[in-house]
N, C-alpha and C positions, 0 to 999 in steps of 0.2 A: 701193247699200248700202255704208256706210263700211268700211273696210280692220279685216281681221280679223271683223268681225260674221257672223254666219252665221242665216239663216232656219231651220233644223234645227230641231225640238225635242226632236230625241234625245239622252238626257241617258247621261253614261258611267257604268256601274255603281263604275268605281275610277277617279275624277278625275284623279288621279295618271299617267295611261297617256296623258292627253292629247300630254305632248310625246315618250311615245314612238311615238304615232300618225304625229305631224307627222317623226318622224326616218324613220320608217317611209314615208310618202308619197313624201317626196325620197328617199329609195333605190329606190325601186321607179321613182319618174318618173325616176333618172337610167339606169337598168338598161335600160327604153325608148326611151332618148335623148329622152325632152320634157323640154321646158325650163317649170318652175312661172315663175308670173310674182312679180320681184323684191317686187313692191306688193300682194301677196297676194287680188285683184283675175281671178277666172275667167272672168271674162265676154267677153274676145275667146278662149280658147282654145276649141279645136275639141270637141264635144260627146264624139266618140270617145276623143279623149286623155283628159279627163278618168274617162270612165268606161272606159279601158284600166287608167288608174292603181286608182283605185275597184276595179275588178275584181280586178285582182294584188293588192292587199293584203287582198281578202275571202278568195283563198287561200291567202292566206300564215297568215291568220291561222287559218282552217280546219282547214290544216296544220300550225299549234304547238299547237292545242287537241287535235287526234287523236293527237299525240305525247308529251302530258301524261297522257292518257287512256292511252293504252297504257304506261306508265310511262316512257319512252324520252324523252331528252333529247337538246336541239338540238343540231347539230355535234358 
């Protein structure tokens, strides 16, 4: 699969949140200490890392959405 493309066909409800996803992934993958690959290319990293990171960001985001809910703001 060429660089950047993705098999996914889950589509984002606000487009716009794409590059905060991606700013989002690289904090979480540096916070774990893995290294994303420069060439945007997952296919030699380890299946747990990727879904280490994948995981950490379903709660992070979990965790902003229950604190909007409760009217409570981040930091």
């Amino acid at each position: 699969m060429a660089t950047g493309q993705s098999r996914s066909s889950n589509q984002l409800v606000v487009p716009q949140a794409t590059a905060a996803l991606e700013q989002m992934k690289y904090e979480v993958a540096q916070e774990l200490g893995i290294q994303i690959p420069q060439d945007g290319y997952y296919g030699f990293m380890a299946t747990r890392d990727t879904g280490a990171i994948g995981g950490h960001i379903t709660r992070r985001l979990v965790q902003i959405a229950e604190q909007q809910l409760s009217g409570n703001r981040l930091r």
